[in-house]
C-alpha positions, 0 to 999 in steps of 0.5 A, a space after each residue: 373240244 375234250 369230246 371232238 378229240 376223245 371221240 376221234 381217238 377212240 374212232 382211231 384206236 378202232 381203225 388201228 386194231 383193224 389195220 393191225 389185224 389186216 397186217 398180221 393176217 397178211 403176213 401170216 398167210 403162207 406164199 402157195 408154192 404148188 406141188 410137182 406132183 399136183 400140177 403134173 397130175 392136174 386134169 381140171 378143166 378151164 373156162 377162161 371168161 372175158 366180158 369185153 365192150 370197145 375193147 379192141 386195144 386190148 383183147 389180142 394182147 390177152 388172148 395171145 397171153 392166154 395161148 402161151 399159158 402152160 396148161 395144156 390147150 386141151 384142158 381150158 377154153 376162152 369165151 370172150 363175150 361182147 357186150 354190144 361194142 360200138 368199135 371193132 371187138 367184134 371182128 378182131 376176135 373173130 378173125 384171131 385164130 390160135 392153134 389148138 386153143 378153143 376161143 369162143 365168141 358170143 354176142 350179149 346182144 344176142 341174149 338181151 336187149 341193151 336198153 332191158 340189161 342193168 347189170 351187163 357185166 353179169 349177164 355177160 359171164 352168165 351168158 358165158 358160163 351157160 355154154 362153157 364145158 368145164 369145172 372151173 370158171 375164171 373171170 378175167 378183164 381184157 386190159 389185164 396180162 396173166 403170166 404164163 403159168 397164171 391158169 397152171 396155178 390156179 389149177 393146181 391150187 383148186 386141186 389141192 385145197 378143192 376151193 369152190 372160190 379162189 380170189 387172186 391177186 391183181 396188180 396194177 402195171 405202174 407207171 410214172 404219173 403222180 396218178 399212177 402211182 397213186 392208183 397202185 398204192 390204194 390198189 396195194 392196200 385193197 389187195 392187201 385187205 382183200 388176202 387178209 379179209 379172206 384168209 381169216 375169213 372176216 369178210 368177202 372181198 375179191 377183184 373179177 379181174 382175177 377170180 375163180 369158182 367152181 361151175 357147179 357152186 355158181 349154179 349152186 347159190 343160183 348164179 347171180 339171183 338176186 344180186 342182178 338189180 345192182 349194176 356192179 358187183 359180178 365178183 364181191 356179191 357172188 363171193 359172199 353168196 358162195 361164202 355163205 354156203 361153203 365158209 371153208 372152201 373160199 381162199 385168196 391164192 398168195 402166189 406170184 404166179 397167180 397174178 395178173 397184171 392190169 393197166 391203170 386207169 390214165 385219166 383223173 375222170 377214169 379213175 374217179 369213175 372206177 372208184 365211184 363204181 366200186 363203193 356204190 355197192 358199199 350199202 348193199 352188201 349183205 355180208 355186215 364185216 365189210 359193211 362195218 370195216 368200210 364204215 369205221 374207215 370212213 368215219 376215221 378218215 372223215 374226223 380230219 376235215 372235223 378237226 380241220 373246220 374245228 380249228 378256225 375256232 380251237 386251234 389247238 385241233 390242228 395240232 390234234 389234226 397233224 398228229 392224228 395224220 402222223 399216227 394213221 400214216 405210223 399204223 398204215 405203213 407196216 401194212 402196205 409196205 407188207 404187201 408191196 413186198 409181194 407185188 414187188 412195188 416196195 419202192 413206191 413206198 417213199 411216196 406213201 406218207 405224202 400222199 395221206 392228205 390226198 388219200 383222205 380226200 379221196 376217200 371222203 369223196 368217193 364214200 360220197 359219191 359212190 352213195 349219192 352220185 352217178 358214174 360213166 363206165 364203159 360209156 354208160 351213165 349209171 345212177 
């Protein structure tokens, strides 16, 4: 019993340091306000990338986003590329016309075979970076809204820090269902690693909702070869292949501006997919920092099942149990609520300490599914 407790302090002690590291990171990186003078002068040009599959609820809600950006029409374009929907994507693009705005649409089928692709998501911005005439890529999903001056940001930034890579911020649109509200406050904490992770450089995290690089630095690290056996990762694989080469020219933009807002996943089977479809690449990053940081959480979060088991025969565990969930709930709290405060979704935090027991679950269950299972995404199995 003195060893299942001595060994599950010094796991907690390793995960508190890591959190309060992601904490102080956090805070000690600086809201980007853009310079006037910058924006005003700014010229880069803008290939805005969207892979879409049976998105036609979705994509003219973007596409009219995008045609009330701020940034000069003349100086960005938008490829949305159809990976080989079965609904009416395809047409609704092409019958969507916006003044001055350049819209493309390309056909993934056209490039490839269906049956011959494992990785369509990358194939597809791939595809799209291949024919687009601009400096800067940014990746985008067709259920997320960027605000108006969402491309404006972004520019400004990248000429102000010439960034070969840029992470920015994705927030979830909450609602009012216990899953929603779950969802946005795992998402909170994942944002809030990720501009924490980046800032101090301690490993590659980012989000292909909400992504910018550079096309030369793509073509650069050779796109992604390499990385396209693996079905998911378009975004944290490339990021990591880009950090390699240029460790000082990645950042996460911390402006509020610069976030674009995405749905929540509305079903439990959705949402367990999507997770399960982001920790299946969790042992086959090459960058070790998030390898080791996933790890230590996992191993943290799997000591209270441990303790749980352990107390029908020492059940003085269980004691050990609720006070270690206290102490996880005491260290985690300063951290998300730090970031909540940025994507405005501090009164979420009333729901934090309750759903502990939840998260630990679900992080067991996802770390092992996302090893040993298989999951749906866009209406295909992938093991």
């Amino acid at each position: 019993m003195f060893i299942l407790i001595a060994i599950s302090f010094l796991v907690f002690a390793a995960y508190a340091i890591l959190i309060e590291n992601y904490r102080r990171a956090w805070k000690a990186m600086p809201l980007y306000i853009p310079d006037e003078k910058i924006m005003a002068a700014t010229t880069t040009k803008i290939a805005v990338i969207i892979p879409v599959r049976n998105e036609e609820k979705n994509i003219q809600i973007l596409l009219d986003a995008l045609f009330l950006q701020s940034y000069p029409k003349n100086l960005y374009q938008v490829i949305v590329v159809d990976d080989h929907s079965t609904d009416g994507t395809r047409d609704l693009v092409n019958s969507l016309e916006y003044e001055k705005m350049e819209l493309r649409l390309l056909n993934l089928a056209d490039y490839a075979n269906d049956s011959k692709i494992i990785a369509h998501k990358k194939l597809a911005i791939e595809t799209a970076i291949g024919v687009a005439n601009a400096t800067l890529i940014v990746t985008t999903d067709a259920d997320c809204r960027p605000g108006p001056d969402w491309l404006q940001t972004i520019a400004a930034f990248h000429a102000s820090t010439h960034a070969k890579l840029i992470a920015a911020p994705v927030k979830i649109n909450v609602g009012n269902s216990f899953l929603s509200i779950f969802q946005t406050l795992d998402f909170i904490t994942l944002q809030g690693i990720t501009g924490a992770a980046v800032s101090q450089k301690t490993h590659s995290m980012c989000n292909g909702a909400n992504l910018a690089y550079e096309k030369a630095v793509f073509e650069e690290v050779g796109g992604f070869k390499g990385i396209d056996q693996i079905p998911s990762g378009d975004d944290m694989f490339l990021m990591h292949k880009i950090f390699k080469k240029y460790p000082d020219q990645v950042f996460f933009l911390k402006n509020r501006d610069a976030v674009v807002l995405t749905q929540p996943e509305t079903s439990w089977a959705g949402f367990i997919n999507q997770r399960v479809r982001w920790a299946s690449k969790a042992d086959k990053y090459d960058d070790k920092g998030i390898f080791w940081a996933l790890l230590l959480a996992y191993t943290f979060n799997f000591l209270f099942p441990i303790l749980f088991a352990a107390g029908f025969w020492r059940p003085q565990s269980w004691l050990w149990l609720i006070a270690l969930l206290l102490l996880k709930t005491v260290v985690e709290f300063p951290f998300v609520k730090s970031a909540s405060l940025f994507f405005e979704q501090q009164n979420l935090m009333r729901y934090f300490p309750f759903l502990q027991p939840l998260h630990i679950l679900y992080t067991i269950v996802i770390g092992w599914l996302g090893k040993f299972g298989s999951y749906k995404w866009k209406g295909r199995k992938i093991n």
